[in-house]
C-alpha positions as CSV (number, residue, x, y, z in Angstrom):
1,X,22.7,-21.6,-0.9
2,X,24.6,-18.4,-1.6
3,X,28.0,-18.1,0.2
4,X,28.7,-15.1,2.6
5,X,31.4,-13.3,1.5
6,X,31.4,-13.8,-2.3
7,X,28.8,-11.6,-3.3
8,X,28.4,-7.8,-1.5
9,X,25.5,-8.1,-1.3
10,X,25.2,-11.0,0.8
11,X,27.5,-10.3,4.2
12,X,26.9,-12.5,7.4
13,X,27.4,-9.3,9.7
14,X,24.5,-6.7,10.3
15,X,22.7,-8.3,7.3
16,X,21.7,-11.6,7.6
17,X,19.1,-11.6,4.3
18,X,15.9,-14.2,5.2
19,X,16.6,-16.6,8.1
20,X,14.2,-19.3,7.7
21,X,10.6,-18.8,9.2
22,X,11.6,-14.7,9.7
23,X,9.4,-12.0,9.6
24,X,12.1,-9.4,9.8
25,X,14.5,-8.6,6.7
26,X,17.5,-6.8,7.3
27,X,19.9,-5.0,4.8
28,X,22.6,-2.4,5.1
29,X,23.6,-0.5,1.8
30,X,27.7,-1.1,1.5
31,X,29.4,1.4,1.4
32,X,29.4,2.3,-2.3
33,X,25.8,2.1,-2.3
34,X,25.3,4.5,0.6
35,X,24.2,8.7,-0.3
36,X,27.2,10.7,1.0
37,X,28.2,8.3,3.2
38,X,25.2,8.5,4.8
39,X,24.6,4.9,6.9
40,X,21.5,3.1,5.2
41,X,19.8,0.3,6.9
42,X,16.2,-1.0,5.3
43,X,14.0,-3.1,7.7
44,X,10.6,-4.8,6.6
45,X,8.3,-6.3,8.9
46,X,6.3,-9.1,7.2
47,X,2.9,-9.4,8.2
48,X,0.4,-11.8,7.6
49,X,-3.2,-13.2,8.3
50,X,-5.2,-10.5,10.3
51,X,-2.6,-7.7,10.6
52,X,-1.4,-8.6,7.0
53,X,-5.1,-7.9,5.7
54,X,-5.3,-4.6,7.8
55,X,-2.4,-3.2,6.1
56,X,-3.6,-4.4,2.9
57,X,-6.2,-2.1,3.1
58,X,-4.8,0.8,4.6
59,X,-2.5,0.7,1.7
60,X,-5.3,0.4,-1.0
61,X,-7.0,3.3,0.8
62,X,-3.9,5.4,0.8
63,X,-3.1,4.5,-3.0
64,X,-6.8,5.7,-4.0
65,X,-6.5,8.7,-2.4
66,X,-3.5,9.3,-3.9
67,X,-4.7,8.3,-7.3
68,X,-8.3,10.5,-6.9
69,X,-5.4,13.4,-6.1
70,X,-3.6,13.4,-9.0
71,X,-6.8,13.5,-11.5
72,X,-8.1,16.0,-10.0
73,X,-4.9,18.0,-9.9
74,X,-3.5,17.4,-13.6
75,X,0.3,18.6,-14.3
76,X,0.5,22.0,-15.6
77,X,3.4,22.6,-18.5
């Protein structure tokens, strides 16, 4: 079990990592991390069964349109 406080990356305030049985994750940048100072804060919403499948395929359909675009639009020198 990691210990809060020993690594940065691991803190026990705003970003309390996997909880057991979540489906939010939860993770500030520190400060070093952070674009200009700019506050970063990443939040993924695990999904699973029905909704998980729906998403699934909305994100194969989006990557195969994406991949159909860039054949038929090759990089020019």
């Amino acid at each position: 079990m990691p210990q809060y406080g020993k690594d940065p990356k691991i803190r026990a305030g705003n970003s309390p990592g996997i909880a057991h049985n979540a489906r939010v994750i939860s993770y500030n940048l520190s400060e070093e991390e952070r674009p200009d100072g700019i506050k970063v804060r990443y939040k993924i919403r695990i999904a699973t069964g029905k909704r998980g499948r729906e998403i699934d395929a909305r994100q194969v359909a989006v990557i195969m349109e994406v991949l159909q675009w860039l054949s038929q639009h090759p990089e020019r020198p």
